[in-house]
C-alpha positions as CSV (number, residue, x, y, z in Angstrom):
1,X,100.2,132.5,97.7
2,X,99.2,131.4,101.5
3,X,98.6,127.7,102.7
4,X,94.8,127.7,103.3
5,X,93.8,125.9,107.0
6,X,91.9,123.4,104.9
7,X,95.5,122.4,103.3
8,X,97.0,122.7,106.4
9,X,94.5,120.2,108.5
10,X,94.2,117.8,106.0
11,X,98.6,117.5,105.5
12,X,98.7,117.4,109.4
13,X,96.4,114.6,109.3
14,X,98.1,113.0,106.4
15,X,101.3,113.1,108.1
16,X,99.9,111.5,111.1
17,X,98.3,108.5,109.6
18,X,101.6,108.2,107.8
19,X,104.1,107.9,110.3
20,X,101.6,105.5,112.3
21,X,101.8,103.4,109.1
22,X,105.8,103.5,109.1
23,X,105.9,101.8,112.7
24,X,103.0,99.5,112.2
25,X,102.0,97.7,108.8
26,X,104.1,99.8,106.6
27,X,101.6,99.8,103.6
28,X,103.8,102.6,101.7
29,X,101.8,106.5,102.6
30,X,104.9,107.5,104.6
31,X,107.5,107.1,101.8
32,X,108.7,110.6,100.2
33,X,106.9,110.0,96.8
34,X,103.7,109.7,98.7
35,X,103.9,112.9,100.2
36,X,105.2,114.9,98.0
37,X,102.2,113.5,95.4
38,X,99.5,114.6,98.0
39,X,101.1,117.9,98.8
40,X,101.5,119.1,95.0
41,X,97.7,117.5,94.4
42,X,96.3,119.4,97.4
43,X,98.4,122.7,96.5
44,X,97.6,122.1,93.1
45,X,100.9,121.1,91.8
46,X,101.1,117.4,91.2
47,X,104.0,117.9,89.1
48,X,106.2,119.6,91.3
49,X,105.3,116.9,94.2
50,X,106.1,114.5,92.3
51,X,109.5,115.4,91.5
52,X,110.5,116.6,94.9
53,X,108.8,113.1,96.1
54,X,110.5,111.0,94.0
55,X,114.1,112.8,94.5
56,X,113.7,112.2,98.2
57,X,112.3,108.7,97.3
58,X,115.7,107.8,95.8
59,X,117.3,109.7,98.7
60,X,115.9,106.5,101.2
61,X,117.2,103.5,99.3
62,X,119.1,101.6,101.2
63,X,118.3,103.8,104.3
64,X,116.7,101.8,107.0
65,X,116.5,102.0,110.9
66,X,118.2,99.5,112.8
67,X,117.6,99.0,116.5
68,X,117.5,102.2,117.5
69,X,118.7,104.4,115.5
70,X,117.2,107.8,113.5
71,X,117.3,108.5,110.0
72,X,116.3,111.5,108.1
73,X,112.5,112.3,107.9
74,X,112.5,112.8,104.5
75,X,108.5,112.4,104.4
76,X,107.9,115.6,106.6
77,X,110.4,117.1,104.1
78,X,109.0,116.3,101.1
79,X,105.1,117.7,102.3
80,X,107.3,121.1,103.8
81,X,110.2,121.1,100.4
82,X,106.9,120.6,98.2
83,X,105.1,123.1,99.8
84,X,107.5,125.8,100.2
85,X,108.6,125.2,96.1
86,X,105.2,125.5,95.1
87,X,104.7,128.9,97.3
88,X,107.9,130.5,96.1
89,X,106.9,129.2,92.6
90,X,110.8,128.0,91.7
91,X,110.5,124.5,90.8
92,X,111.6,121.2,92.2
93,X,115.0,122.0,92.6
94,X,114.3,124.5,95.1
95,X,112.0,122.5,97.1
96,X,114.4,119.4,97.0
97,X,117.4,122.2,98.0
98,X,115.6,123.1,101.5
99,X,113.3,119.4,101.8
100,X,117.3,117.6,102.7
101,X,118.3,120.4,105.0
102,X,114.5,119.8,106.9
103,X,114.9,116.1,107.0
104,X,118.1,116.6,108.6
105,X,117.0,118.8,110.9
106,X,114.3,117.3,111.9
107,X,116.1,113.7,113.2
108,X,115.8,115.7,116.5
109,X,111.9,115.5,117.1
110,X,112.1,111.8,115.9
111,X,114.5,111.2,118.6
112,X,112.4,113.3,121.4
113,X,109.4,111.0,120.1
114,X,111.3,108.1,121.0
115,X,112.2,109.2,124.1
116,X,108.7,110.3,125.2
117,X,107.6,106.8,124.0
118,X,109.2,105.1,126.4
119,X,107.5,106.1,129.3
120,X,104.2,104.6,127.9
121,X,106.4,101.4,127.1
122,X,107.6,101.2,130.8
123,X,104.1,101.9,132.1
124,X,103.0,98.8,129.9
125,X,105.7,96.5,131.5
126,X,104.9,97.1,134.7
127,X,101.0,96.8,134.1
128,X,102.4,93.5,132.0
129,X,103.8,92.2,135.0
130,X,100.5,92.7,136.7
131,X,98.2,91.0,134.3
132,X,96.6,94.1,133.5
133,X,96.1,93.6,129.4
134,X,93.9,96.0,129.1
135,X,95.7,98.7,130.4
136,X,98.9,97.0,128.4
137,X,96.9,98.0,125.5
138,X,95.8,101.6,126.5
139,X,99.7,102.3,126.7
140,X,100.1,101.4,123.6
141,X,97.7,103.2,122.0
142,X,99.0,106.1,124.0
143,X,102.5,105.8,123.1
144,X,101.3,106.8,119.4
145,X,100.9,110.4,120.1
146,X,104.9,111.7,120.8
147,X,105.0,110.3,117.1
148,X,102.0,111.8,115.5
149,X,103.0,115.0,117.7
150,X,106.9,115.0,116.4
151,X,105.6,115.1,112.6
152,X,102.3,117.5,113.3
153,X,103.9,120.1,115.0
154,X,106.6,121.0,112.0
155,X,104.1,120.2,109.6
156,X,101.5,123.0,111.1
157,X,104.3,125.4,112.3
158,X,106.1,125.3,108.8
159,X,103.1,125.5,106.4
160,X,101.0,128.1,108.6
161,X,104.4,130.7,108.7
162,X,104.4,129.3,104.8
163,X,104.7,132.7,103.2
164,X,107.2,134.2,105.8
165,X,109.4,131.2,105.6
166,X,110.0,131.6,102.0
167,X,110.3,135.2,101.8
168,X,113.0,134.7,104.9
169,X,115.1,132.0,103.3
170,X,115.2,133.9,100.1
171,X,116.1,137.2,102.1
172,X,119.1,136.0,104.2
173,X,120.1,132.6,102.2
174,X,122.9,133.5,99.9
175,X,122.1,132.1,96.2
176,X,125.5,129.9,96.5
177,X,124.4,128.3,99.5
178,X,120.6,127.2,97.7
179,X,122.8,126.2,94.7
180,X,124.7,123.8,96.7
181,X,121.5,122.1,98.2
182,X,120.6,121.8,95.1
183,X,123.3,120.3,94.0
184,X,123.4,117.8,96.8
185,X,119.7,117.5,95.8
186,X,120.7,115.8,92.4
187,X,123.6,113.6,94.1
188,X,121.9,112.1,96.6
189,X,119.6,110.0,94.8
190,X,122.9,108.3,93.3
191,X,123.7,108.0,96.8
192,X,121.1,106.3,97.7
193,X,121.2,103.8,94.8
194,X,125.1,103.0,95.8
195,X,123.7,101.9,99.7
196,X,120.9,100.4,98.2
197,X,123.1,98.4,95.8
198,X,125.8,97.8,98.9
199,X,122.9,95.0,100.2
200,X,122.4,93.4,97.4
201,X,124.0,90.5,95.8
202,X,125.4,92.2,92.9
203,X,128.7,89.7,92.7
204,X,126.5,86.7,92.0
205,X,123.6,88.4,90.0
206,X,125.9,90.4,88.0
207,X,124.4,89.7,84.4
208,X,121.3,91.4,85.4
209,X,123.3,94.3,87.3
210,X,125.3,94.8,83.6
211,X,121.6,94.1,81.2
212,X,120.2,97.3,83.3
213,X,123.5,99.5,83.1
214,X,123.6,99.0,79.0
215,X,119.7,99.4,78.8
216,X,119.9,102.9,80.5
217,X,123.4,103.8,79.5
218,X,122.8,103.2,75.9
219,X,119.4,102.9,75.3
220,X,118.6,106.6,74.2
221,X,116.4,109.1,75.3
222,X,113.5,107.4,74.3
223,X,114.1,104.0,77.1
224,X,112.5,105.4,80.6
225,X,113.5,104.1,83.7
226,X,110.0,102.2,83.7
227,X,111.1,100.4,80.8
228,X,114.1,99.0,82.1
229,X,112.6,98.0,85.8
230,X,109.9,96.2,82.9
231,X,112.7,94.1,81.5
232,X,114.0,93.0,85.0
233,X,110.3,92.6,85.7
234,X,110.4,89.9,83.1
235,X,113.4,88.6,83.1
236,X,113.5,88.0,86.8
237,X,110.2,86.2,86.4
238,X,112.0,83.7,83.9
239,X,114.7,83.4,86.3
240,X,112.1,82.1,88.8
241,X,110.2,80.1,86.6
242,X,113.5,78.1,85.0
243,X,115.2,77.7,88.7
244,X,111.5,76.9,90.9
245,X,111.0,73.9,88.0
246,X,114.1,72.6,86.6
247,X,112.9,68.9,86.1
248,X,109.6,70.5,83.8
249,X,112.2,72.0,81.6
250,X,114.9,69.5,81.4
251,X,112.3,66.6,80.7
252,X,110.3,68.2,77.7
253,X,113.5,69.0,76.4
254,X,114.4,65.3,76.4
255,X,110.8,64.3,75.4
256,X,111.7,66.0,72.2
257,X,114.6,64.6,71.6
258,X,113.7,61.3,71.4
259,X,110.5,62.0,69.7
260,X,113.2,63.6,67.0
261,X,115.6,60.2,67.3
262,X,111.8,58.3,66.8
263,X,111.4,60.0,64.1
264,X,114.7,59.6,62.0
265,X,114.1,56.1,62.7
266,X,111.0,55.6,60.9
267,X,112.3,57.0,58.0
268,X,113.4,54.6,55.2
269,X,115.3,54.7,52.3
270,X,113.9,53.3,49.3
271,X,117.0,51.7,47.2
């Protein structure tokens, strides 16, 4: 199987509009699971996709770029991990084996992105200084391309050499080596979850932390992880409600009461 140019064109633009959404409104198309869905849907694997999207989703929690710093770009390796598992037809695992070595790898065109970005930046200053807003503006707008370049050029590279990719990593990558990525494939969501859970107030919402550790630990095959985040759902919604109206619930409480004591005191005993 060969990655069509159609395919190709329409994941290079997908990965375009994406990582313009990451440093702009942030709407969601450049997380993981995103582009791992379109990839298997376009390839005609949505299964697949959505496994190697989701593993690399869990990868991110917690991950988050301060000032200046680079992270992995696990969307452009879940479109290339999705890809290349669905062209050597091996499953998830294998895609998520090579999609963590590619996010890794490719931290380096993020960083020459950012470092072609700010020449447009400087050129905006100066024409800031000058009062030139419009050309402020055209600066901007040209400052886009070293990121829609630093994600289009792997994209197109990796997917049109598709074929030869796969065939070479399965050639001269020993079996022991893939089995360790995929190993680290299935640890690094749990990863993940431990950062994640490193920013969150777990000491003083503890309760909640131990509900969702018994529902998943013990709740049998048959409780799914969406049934547990539907629990917190709810019972984080009656955590609002009780602590945003206190007053409400404290007053009706003691409107009953003395409707009760009112009550008891109409009553009489007949000798």
């Amino acid at each position: 199987m060969t990655v069509s140019l159609g395919i190709i064109i329409v994941l290079c633009i997908y990965v375009s509009l994406a990582v313009l959404d990451q440093i702009s409104l942030q709407l969601g198309p450049y997380s993981p699971l995103f582009g791992g869905a379109l990839t298997g849907l376009v390839m005609g694997d949505l299964k697949t996709g959505l496994m190697v999207g989701a593993t690399l989703q869990l990868m991110t929690l917690g991950v988050a770029t301060f000032g200046g710093a680079t992270v992995p770009d696990f969307l452009t390796g879940s479109v290339m991990g999705t890809a290349y598992a669905i062209l050597a037809n091996k499953g998830a695992s294998y895609g998520i084996g090579l999609a963590v070595p590619i996010g890794l790898l490719l931290t380096q065109t993020d960083i020459l992105a950012r470092m072609a970005n700010t020449y447009f930046q400087h050129r905006a200053d100066k024409f800031a200084s000058d009062g030139n807003w419009k050309k402020v503006e055209m600066q901007n707008i040209w400052g886009m391309i070293p990121w829609i370049v630093s994600r289009i050029l792997p994209v197109a590279i990796g997917l049109f050499f598709g074929q030869s990719v796969v065939s070479a990593i399965n050639s001269f990558i020993p079996m022991w080596f893939m089995d360790g990525l995929k190993t680290a494939g299935t640890i690094l969501p749990a990863m993940g979850i431990a950062i994640l859970m490193r920013y969150l107030p777990i000491k003083k919402y503890f309760p909640f932390f131990i509900i969702g550790f018994v529902l998943m630990a013990y709740g049998g095959k048959n409780f799914s992880i969406l049934g547990s985040a539907l629990v917190g759902l709810a019972m984080a919604a009656i955590y609002v409600i009780f602590k945003n109206n206190p007053s409400e619930h404290s007053s009706s409480s003691g409107k009953g009461n003395e409707e009760d004591n009112s009550d008891d005191d109409e009553v009489e005993i007949d000798d």
